[in-house]
Residue frames as a rotation matrix with the C-alpha (Angstrom) as fourth column:
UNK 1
0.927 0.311 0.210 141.85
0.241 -0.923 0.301 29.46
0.288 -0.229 -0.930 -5.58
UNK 2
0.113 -0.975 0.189 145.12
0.353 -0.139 -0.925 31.30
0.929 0.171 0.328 -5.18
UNK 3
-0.042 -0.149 -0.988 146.45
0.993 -0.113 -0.026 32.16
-0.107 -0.982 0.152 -1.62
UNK 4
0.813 0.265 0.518 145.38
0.160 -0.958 0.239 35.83
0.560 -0.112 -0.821 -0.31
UNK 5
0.367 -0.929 -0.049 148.05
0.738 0.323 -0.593 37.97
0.567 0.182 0.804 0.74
UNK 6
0.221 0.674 -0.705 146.45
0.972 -0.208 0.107 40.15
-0.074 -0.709 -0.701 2.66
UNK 7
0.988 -0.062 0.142 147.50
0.012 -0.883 -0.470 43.29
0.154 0.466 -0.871 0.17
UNK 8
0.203 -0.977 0.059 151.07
-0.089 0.041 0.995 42.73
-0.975 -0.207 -0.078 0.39
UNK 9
0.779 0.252 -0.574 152.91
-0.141 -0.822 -0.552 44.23
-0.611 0.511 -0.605 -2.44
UNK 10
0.320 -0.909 -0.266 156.66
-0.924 -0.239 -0.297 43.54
0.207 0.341 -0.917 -2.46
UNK 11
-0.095 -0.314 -0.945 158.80
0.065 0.945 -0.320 40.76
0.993 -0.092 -0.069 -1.79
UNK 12
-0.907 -0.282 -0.312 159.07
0.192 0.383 -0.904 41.18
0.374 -0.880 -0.294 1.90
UNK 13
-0.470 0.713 0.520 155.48
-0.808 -0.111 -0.578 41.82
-0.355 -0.692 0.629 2.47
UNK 14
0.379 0.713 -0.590 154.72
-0.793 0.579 0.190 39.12
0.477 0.396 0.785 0.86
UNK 15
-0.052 -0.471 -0.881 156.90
0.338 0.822 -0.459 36.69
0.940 -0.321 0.116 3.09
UNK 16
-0.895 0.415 0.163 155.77
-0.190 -0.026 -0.981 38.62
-0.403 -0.909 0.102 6.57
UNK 17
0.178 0.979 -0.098 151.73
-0.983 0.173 -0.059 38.02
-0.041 0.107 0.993 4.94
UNK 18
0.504 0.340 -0.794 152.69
-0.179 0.941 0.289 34.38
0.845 -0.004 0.535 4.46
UNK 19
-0.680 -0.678 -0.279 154.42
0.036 0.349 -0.937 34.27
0.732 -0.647 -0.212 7.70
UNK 20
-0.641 0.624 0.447 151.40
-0.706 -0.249 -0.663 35.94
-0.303 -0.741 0.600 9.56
UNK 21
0.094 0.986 -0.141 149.20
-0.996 0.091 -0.022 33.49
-0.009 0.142 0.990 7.74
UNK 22
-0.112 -0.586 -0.803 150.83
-0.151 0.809 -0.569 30.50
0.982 0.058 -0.180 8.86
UNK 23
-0.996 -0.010 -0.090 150.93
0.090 -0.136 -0.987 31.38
-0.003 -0.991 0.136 12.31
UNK 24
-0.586 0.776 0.230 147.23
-0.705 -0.349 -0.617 32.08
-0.399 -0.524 0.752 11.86
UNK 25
0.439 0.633 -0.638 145.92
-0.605 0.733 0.311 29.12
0.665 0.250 0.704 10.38
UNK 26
-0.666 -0.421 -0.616 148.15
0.157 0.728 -0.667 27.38
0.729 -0.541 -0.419 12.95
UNK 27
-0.992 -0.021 0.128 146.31
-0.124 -0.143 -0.982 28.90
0.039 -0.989 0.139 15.57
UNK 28
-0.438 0.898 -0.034 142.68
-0.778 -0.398 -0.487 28.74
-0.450 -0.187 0.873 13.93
UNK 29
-0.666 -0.001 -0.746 142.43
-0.564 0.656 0.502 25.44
0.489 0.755 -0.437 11.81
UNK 30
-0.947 0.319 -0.032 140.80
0.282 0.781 -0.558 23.35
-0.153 -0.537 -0.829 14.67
UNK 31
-0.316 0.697 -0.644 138.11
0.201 -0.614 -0.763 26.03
-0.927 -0.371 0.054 15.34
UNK 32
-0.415 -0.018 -0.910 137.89
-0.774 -0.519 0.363 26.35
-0.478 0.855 0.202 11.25
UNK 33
-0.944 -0.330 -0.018 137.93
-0.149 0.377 0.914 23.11
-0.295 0.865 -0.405 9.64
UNK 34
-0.546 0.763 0.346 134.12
0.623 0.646 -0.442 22.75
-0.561 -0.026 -0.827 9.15
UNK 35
0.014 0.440 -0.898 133.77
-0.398 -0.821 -0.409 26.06
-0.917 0.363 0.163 7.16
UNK 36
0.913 -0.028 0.407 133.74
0.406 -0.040 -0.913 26.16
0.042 0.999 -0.026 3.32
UNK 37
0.150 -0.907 0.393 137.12
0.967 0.052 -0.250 27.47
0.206 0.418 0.885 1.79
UNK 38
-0.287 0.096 0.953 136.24
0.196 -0.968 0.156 30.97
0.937 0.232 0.260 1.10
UNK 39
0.564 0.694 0.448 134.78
0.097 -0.594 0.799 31.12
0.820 -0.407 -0.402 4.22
UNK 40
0.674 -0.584 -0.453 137.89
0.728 0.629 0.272 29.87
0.126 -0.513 0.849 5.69
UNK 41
-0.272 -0.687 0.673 139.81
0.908 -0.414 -0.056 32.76
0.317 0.596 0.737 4.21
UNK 42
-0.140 -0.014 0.990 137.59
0.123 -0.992 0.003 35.21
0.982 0.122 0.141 5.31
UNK 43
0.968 0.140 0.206 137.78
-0.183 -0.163 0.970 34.52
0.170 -0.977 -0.132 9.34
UNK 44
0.205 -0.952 -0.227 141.82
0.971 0.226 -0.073 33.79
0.121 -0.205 0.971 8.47
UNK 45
-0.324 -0.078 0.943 141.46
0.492 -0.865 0.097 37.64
0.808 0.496 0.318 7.30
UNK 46
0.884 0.450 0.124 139.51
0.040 -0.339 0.940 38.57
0.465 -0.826 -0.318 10.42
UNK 47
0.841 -0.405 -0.358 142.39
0.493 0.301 0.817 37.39
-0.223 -0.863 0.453 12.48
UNK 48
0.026 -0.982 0.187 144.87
0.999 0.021 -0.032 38.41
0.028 0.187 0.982 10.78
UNK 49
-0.148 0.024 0.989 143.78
0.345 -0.936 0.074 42.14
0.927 0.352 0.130 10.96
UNK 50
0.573 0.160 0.803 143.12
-0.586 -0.605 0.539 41.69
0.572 -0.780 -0.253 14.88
UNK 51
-0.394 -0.898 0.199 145.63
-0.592 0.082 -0.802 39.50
0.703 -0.433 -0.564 16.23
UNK 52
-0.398 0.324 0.858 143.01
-0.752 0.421 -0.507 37.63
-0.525 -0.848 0.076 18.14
UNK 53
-0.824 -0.564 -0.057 142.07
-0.558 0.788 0.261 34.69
-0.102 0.247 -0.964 17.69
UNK 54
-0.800 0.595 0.081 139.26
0.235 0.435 -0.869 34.36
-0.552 -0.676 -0.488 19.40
UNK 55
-0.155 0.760 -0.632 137.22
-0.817 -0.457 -0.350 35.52
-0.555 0.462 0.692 16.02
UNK 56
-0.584 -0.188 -0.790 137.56
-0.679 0.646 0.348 32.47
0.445 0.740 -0.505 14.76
UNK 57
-0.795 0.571 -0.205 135.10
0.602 0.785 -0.147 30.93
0.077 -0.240 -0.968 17.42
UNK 58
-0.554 0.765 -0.328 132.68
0.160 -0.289 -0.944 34.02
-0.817 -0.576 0.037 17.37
UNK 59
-0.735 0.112 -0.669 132.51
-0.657 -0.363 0.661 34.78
-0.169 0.925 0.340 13.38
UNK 60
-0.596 0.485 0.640 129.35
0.388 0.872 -0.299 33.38
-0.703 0.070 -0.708 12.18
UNK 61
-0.954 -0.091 -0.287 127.87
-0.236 -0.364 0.901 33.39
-0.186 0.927 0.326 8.63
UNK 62
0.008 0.993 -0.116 124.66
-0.734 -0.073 -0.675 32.61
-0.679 0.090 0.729 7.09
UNK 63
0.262 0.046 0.964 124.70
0.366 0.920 -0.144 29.53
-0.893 0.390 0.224 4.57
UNK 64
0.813 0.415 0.408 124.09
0.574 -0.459 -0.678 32.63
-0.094 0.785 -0.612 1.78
UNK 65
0.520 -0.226 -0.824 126.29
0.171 -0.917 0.360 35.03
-0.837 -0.328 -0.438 3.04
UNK 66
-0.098 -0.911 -0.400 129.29
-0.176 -0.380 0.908 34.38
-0.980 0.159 -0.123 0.94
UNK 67
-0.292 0.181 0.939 127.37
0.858 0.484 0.173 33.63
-0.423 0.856 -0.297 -2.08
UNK 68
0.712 0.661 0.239 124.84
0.703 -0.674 -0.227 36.30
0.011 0.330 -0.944 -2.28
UNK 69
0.504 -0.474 -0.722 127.81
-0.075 -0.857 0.510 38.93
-0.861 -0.203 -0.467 -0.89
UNK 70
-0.717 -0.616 0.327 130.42
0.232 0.232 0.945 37.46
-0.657 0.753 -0.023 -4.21
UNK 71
-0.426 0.347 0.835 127.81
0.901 0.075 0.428 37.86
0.086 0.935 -0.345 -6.57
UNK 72
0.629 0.589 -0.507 127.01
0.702 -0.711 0.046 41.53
-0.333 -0.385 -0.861 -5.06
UNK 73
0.063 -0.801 -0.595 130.47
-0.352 -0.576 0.738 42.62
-0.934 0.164 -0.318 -5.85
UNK 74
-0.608 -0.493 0.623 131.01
0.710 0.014 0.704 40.87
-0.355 0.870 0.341 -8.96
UNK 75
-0.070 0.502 0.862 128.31
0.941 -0.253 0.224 43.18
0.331 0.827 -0.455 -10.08
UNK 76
-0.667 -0.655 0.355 130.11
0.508 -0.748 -0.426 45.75
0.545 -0.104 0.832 -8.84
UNK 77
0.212 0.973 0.085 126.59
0.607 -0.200 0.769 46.49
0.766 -0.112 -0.633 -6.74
UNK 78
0.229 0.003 0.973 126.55
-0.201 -0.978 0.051 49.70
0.952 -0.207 -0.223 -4.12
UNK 79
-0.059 -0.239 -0.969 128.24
0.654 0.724 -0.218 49.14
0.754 -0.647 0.113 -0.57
UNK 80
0.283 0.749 0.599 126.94
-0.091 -0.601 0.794 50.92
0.955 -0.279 -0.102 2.27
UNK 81
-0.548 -0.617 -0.565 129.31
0.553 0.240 -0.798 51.52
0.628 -0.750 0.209 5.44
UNK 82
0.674 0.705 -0.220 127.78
0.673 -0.463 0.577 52.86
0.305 -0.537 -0.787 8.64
UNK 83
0.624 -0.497 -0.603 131.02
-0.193 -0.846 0.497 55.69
-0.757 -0.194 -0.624 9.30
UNK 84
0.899 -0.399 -0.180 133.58
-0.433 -0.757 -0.488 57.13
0.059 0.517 -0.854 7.20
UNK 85
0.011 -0.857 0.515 136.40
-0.907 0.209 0.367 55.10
-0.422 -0.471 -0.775 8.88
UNK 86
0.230 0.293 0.928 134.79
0.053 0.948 -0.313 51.87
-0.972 0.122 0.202 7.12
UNK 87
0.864 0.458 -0.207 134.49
-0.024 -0.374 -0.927 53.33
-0.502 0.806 -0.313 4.21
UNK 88
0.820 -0.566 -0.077 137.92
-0.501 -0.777 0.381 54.22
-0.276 -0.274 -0.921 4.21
UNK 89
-0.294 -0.756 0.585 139.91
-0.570 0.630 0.527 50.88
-0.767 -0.178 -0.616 4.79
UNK 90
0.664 0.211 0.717 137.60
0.395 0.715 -0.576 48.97
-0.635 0.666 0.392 1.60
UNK 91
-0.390 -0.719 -0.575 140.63
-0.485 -0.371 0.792 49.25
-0.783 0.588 -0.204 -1.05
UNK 92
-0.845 -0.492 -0.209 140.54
-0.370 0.257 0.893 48.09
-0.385 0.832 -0.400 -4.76
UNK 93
-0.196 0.973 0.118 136.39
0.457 0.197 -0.868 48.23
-0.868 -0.116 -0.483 -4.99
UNK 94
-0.940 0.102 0.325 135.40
0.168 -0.690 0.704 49.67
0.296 0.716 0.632 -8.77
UNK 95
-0.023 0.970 0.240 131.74
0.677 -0.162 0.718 50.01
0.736 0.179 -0.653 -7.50
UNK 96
-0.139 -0.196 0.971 130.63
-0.246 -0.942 -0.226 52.77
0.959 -0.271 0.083 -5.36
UNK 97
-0.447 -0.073 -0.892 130.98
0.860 0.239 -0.450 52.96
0.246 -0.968 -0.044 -1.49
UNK 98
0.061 0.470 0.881 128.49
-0.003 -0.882 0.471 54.87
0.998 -0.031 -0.053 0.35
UNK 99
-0.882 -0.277 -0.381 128.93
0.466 -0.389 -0.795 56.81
0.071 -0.879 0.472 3.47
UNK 100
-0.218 0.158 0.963 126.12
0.365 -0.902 0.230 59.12
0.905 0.402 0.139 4.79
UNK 101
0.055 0.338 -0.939 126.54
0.998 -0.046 0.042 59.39
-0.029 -0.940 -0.340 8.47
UNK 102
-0.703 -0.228 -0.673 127.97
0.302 -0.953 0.007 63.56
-0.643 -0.199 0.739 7.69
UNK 103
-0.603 0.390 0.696 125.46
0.766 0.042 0.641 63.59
0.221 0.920 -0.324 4.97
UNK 104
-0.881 0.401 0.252 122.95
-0.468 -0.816 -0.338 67.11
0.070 -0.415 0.907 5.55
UNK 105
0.025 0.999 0.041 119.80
-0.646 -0.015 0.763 64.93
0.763 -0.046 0.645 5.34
UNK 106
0.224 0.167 -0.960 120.85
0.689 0.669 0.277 62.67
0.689 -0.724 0.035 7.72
UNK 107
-0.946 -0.134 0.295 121.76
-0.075 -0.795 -0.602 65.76
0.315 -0.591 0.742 10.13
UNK 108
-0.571 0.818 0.064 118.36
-0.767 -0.560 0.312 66.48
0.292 0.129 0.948 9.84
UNK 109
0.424 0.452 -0.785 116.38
0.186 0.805 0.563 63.06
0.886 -0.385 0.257 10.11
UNK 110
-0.566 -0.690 -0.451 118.58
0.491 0.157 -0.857 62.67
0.662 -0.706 0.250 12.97
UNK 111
-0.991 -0.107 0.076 117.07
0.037 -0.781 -0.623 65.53
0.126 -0.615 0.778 14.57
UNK 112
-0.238 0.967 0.086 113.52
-0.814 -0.247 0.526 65.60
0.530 0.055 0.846 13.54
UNK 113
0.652 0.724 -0.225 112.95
-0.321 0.533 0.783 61.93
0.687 -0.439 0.580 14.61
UNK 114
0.380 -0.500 0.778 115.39
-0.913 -0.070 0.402 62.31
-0.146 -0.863 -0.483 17.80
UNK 115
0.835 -0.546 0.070 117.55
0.527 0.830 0.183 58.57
-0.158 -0.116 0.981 16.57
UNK 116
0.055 -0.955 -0.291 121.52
0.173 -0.278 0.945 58.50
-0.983 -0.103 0.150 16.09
UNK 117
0.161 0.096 -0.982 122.81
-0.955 -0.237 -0.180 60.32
-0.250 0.967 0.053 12.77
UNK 118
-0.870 -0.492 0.029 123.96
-0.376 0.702 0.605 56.18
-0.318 0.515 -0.796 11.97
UNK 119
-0.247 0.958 0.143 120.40
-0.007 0.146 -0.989 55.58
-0.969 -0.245 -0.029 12.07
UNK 120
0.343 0.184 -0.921 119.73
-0.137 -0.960 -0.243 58.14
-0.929 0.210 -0.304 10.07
UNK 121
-0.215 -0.840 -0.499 122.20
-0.777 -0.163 0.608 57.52
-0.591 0.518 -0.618 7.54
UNK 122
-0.919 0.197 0.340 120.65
0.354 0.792 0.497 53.67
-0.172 0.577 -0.798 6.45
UNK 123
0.013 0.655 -0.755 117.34
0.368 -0.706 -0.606 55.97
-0.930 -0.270 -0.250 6.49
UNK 124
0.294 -0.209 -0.933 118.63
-0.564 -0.826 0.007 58.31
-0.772 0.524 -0.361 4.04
UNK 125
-0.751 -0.606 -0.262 120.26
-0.579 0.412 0.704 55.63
-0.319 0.680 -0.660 1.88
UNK 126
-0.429 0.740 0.518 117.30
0.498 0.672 -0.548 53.49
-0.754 0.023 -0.657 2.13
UNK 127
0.372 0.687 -0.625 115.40
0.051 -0.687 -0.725 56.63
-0.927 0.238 -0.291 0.43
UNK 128
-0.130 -0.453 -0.882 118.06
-0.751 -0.536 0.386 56.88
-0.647 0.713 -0.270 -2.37
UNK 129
0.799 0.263 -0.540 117.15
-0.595 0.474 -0.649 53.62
0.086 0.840 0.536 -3.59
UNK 130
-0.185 -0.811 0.555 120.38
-0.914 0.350 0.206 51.37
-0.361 -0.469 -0.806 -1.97
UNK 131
0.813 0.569 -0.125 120.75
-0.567 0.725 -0.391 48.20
-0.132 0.389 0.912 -3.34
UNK 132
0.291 -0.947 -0.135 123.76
-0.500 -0.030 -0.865 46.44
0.816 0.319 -0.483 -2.26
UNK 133
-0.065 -0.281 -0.958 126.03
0.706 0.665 -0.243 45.09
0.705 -0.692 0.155 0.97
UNK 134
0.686 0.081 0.723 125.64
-0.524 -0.633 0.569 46.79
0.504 -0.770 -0.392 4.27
UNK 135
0.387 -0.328 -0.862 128.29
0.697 0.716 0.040 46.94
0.604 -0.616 0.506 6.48
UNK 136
0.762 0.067 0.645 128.10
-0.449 -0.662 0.600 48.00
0.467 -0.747 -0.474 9.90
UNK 137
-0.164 -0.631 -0.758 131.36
0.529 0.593 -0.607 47.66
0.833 -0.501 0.236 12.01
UNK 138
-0.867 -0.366 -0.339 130.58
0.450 -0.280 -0.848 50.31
0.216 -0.887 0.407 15.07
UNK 139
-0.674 0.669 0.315 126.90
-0.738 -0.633 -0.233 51.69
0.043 -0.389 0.920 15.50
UNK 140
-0.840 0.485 0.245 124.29
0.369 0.840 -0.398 48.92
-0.399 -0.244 -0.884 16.77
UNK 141
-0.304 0.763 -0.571 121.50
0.093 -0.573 -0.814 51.38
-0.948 -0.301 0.103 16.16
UNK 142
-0.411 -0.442 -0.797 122.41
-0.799 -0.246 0.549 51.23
-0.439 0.863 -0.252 12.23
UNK 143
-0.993 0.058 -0.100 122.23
0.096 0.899 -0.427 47.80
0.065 -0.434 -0.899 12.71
UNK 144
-0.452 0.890 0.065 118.90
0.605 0.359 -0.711 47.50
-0.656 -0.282 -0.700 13.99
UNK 145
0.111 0.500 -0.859 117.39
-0.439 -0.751 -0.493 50.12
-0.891 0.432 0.136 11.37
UNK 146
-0.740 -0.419 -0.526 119.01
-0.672 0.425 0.607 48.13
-0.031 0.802 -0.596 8.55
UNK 147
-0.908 0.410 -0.088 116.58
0.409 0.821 -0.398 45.37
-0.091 -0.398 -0.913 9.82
UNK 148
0.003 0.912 -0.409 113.59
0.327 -0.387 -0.862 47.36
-0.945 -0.131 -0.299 10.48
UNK 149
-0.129 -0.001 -0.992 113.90
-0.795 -0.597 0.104 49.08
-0.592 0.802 0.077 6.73
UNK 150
-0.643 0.265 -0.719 114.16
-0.530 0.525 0.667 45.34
0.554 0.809 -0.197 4.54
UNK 151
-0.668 0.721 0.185 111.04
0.305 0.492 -0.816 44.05
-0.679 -0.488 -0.548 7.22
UNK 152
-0.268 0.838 -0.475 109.18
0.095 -0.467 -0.879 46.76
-0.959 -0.281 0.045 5.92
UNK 153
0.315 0.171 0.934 110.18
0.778 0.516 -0.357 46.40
-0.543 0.839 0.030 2.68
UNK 154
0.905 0.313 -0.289 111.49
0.169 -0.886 -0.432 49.90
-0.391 0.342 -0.854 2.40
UNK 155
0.127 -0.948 -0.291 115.38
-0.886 -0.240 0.396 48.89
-0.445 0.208 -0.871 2.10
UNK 156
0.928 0.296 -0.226 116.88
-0.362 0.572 -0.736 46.36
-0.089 0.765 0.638 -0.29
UNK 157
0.292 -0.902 0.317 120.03
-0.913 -0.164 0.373 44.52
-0.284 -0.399 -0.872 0.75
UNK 158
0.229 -0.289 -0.930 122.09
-0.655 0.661 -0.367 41.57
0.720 0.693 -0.037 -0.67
UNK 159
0.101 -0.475 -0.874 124.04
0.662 0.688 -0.297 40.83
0.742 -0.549 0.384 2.27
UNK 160
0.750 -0.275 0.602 124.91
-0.549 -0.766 0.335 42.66
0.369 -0.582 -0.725 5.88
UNK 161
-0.388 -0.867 -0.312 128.52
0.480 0.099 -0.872 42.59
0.787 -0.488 0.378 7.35
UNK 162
0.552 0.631 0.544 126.97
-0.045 -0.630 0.776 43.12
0.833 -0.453 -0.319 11.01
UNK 163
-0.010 -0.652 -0.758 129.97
0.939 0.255 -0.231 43.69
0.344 -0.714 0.610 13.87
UNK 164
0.248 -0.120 0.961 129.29
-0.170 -0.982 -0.079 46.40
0.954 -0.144 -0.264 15.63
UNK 165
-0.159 -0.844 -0.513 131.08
0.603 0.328 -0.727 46.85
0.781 -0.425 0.457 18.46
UNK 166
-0.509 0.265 0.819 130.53
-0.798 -0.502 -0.333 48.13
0.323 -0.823 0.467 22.52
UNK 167
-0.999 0.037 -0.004 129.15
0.009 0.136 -0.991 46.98
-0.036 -0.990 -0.136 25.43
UNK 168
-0.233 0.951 -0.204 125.25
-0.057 -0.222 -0.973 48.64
-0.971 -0.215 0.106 24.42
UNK 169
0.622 0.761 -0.184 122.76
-0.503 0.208 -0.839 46.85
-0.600 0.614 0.513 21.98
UNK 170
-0.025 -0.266 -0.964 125.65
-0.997 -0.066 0.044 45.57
-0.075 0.962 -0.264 19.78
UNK 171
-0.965 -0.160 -0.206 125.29
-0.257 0.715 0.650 42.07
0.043 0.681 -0.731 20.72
UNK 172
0.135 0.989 0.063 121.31
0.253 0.027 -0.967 42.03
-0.958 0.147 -0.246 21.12
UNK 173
0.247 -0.066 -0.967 121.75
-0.684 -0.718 -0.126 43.63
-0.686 0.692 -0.223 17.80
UNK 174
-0.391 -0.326 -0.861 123.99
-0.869 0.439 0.229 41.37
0.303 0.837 -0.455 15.72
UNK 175
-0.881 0.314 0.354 121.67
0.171 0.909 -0.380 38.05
-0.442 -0.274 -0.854 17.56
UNK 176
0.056 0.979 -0.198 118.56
-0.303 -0.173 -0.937 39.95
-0.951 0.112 0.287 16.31
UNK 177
0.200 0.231 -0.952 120.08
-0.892 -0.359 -0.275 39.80
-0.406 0.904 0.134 12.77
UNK 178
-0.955 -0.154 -0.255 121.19
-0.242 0.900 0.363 35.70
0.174 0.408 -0.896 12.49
UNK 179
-0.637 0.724 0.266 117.38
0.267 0.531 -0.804 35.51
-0.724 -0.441 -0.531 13.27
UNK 180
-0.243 -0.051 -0.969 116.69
-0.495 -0.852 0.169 36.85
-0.834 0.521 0.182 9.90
UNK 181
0.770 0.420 0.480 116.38
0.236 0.511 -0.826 36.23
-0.593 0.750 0.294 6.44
UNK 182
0.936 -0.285 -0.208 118.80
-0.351 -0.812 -0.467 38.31
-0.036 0.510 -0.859 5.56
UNK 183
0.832 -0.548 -0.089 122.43
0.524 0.828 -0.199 36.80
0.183 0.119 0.976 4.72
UNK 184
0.890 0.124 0.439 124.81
-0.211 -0.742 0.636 37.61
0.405 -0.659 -0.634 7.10
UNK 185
0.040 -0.823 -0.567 128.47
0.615 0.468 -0.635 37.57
0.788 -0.323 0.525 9.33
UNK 186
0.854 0.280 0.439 128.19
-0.146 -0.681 0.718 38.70
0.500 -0.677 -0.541 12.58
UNK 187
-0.395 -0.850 -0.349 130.56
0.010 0.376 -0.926 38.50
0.919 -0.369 -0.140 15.47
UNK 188
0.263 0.758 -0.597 128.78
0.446 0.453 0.772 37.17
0.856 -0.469 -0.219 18.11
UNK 189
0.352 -0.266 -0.897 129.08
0.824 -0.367 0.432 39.31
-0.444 -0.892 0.090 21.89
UNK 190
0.415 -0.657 0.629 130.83
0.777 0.616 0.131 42.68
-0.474 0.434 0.766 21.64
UNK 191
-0.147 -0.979 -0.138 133.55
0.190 -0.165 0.968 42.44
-0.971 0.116 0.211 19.80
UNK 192
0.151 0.218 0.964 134.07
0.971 0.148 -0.185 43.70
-0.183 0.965 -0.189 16.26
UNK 193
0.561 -0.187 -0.806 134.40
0.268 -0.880 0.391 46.91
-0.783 -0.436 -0.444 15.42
UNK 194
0.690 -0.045 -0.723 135.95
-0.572 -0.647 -0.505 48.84
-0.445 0.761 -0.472 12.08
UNK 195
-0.463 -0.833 -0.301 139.21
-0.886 0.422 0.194 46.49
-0.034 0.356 -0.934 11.27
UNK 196
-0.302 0.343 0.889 136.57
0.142 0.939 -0.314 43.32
-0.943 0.032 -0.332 11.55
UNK 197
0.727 0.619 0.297 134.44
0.357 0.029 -0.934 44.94
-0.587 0.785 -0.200 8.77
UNK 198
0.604 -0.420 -0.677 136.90
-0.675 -0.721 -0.155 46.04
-0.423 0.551 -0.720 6.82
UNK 199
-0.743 -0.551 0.379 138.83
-0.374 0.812 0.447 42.75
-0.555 0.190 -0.810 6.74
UNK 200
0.186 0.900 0.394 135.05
-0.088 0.415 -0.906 41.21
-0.979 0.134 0.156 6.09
UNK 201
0.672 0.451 -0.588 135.18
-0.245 -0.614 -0.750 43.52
-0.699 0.648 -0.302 2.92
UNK 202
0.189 -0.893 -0.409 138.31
-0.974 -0.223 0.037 43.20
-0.124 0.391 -0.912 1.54
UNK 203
-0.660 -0.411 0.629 138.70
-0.443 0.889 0.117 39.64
-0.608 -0.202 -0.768 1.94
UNK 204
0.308 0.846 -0.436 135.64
-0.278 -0.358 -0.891 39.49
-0.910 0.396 0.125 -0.37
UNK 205
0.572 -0.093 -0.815 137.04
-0.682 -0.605 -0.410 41.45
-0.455 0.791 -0.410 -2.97
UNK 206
-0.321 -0.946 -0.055 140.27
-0.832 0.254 0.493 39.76
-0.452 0.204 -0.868 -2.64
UNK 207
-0.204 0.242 0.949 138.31
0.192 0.960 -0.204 36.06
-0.960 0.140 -0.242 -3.36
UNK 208
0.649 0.693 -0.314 137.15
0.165 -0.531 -0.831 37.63
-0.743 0.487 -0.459 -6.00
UNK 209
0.668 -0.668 -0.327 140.28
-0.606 -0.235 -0.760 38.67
0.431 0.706 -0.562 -7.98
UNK 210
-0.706 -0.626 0.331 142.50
-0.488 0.769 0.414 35.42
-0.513 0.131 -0.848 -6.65
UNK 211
0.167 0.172 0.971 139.61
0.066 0.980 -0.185 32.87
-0.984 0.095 0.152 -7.91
């Protein structure tokens, strides 16, 4: 597998990315060495996009995750962000990224059955027939609907990038989902929040087009 560069372009980003990823495998190797490769790469990616370290002892995968999630993208299957800001940061995806927290039926659900429009929004997608990676980096409530929808059998999901971030429900939330079936990365307590999932994502792709 070729080394990830963490989208560095030119010559000198490419020699601050292999500087920053030095310094982070210095700092995360101990706390790493028991992962898989790929999975190595994609909590080196975590760190490197927050500067902390300390994702490297909360990041925690399913056994599946990084299978079932690689073979979602190679097939270029539908990804499913819980805001607009997620959506935003996935780069160099050909399949489609879906958003529908501003969406007019989720406005509506929202209202009629009094939940948050993020709810709402895996709701609405659920309805369209979703069939793909979920990833929540900032609404717990998303989260926990995402769950309740493939119980019931009404949503269909490969994998879930669950890190939502805050103080309320997000880590009850991302503990409810490693108690699943569902193949997962959470960040355990919390932390997490839009630059986790987004690294999540990307770091993916990126395995993808280095292997």
């Amino acid at each position: 597998m070729k080394p990830m560069f963490m989208g560095a372009s030119t010559k000198q980003g490419y020699e601050i990315a292999e500087k920053s990823r030095e310094i982070v495998r210095s700092l995360i190797d101990p706390k790493t060495k028991n992962l898989t490769p790929k999975e190595r790469l994609i909590v080196e990616r975590i760190v490197h996009s927050t500067a902390d370290p300390e994702y490297a002892d909360i990041t925690r995968m399913s056994s599946d995750f990084v299978k079932k999630s690689l073979e979602a993208i190679s097939e270029e299957k539908d990804v499913l962000t819980d805001i607009n800001m997620v959506k935003a940061g996935i780069n160099k995806y050909p399949g489609n990224i879906e958003c529908y927290i501003s969406h007019e039926e989720t406005i509506k659900l929202a209202k009629k059955e009094e939940i948050t429009r993020a709810a709402a929004a895996m709701q609405v997608a659920a309805s369209k027939g979703f069939d793909g990676v979920v990833v929540i980096g900032n609404a717990p409530t998303a989260l926990w609907k995402v769950m309740e929808l493939v119980e019931t059998g009404v949503m269909d999901v490969k994998s879930v990038i669950g890190v939502p971030v805050g103080f309320v429900g997000a880590a009850e939330s991302k503990k409810a989902l490693q108690e699943t079936s569902i193949p997962y990365l959470v960040t355990e307590g919390p932390k997490g929040g839009t630059p986790v999932a987004v690294a999540v994502v990307n770091s993916l792709i990126n395995i993808l087009r280095t292997e």
